[in-house]
Residue, then its C-alpha position, 0 to 999 in steps of 0.5 A: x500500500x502507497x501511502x504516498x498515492x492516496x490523497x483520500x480516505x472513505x471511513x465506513x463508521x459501524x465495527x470500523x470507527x464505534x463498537x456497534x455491531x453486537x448491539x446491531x446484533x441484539x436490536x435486529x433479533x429483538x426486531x425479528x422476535x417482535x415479528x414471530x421469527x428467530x434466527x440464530x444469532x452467528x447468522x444475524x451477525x454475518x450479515x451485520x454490515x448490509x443496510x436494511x434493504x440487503x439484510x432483511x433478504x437474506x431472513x425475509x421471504x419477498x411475501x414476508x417483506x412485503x407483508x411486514x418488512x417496512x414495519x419491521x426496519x422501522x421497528x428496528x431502527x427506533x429500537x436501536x436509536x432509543x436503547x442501543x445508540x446510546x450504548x455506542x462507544x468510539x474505538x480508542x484513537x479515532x479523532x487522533x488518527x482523523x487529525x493525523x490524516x488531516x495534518x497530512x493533507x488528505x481528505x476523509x468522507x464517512x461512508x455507512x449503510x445506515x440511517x443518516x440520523x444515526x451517522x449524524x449522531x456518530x460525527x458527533x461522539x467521534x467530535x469529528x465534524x470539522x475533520x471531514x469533508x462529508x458523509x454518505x449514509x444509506x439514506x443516500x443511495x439506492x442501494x446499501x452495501x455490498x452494492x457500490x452506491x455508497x462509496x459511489x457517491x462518496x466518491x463524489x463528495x470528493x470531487x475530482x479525486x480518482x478511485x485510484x487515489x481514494x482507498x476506503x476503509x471498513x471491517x466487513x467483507x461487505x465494505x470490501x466488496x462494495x469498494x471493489x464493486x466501485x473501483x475501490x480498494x481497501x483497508x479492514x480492521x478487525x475490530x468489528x468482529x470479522x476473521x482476518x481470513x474472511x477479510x483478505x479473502x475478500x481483497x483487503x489490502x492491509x489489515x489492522x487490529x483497529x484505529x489506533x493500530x492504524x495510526x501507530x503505523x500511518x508515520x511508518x508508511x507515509x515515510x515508507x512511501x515517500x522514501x521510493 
């Protein structure tokens, strides 16, 4: 990875930059319950990543979401923003490693499958708002990851910045995927939950245990690069 080249970051939020994906976990099997369906808990949170439109297919019949689906989500979504938001804590380093980037010139833009309330909320905790220069949320695209919408439309936040000066980081292989299916590659951590096999399976170029062992390492490669 050339530090050197890339002129642009596209952060991923939830397993990436704040501990949430367990309780994702607990608000949608919550929600399925609430609705007469159980599922285990090892296939809830494999497909923990997905935005709602990509996740509730891969448990809901097209009958059953046509039936309940809508009201399902939206069970969900209050659910997790009223008990579970709350819980939600910042990986240790990540306004550091933002302030990092940014003293390097680079530029940074948020991109998540979730709701746009709920990315807002985030920037917030992570006090982050004036070290980025945007965010996507699922809201903002047709379709959630894997699909590529929302790094589609990062990209554009970013203006003139090509895929190949852009590499997005994430901690699913949906991000993963969704980044190569825009042009993208990208840097994964393993602190949302994934095995590290999973993610270099899926294209990662680099992997990390989380933020701050990205940042101990950004100086490293910034003069690695630089030296070649």
């Amino acid at each position: 990875m050339r530090l050197s080249s890339v002129f642009a970051f596209v952060f991923d939020i939830d397993g990436t930059l704040v501990d949430s994906n367990e309780l994702h976990v607990d608000s949608w099997d919550r929600a399925f319950q609430r609705f007469g369906k159980q599922f285990p808990r090892d296939q809830l949170r494999a497909q923990i990543g997905k935005g709602s439109d990509q996740y509730l297919p891969e448990f809901l019949t097209p009958e059953e979401i046509k039936r309940f689906g809508k009201e399902l989500d939206e069970y969900r979504s209050e659910l997790f923003r009223k008990e579970y938001l709350p819980k939600v804590r910042s990986f240790a380093k990540v306004h550091e490693l933002f302030q990092r980037i940014h003293d390097d010139n680079k530029r940074v833009v948020l991109a998540s499958s979730g709701k746009k309330a709920d990315t807002k909320y985030y920037i917030d905790l992570l006090k982050v708002g004036n070290l980025i220069d945007g965010y996507v949320s699922g809201d903002d695209a047709d379709s959630s990851k894997p699909a590529p919408d929302v790094f589609g439309a990062s990209l554009e936040k970013l203006g003139k910045i090509s895929p190949a000066n852009a590499v997005t980081v994430g901690d699913t292989r949906f991000d993963i995927e969704a980044a190569k299916n825009a042009g993208l590659k990208t840097i994964a951590f393993l602190c949302g939950g994934t095995p590290e096999s999973v993610l270099r399976e899926a294209g990662a170029i680099a992997i990390y245990r989380n933020p701050a062992d990205f940042l101990a390492h950004y100086d490293e490669l910034v003069a690695s690069t630089a030296e070649r």
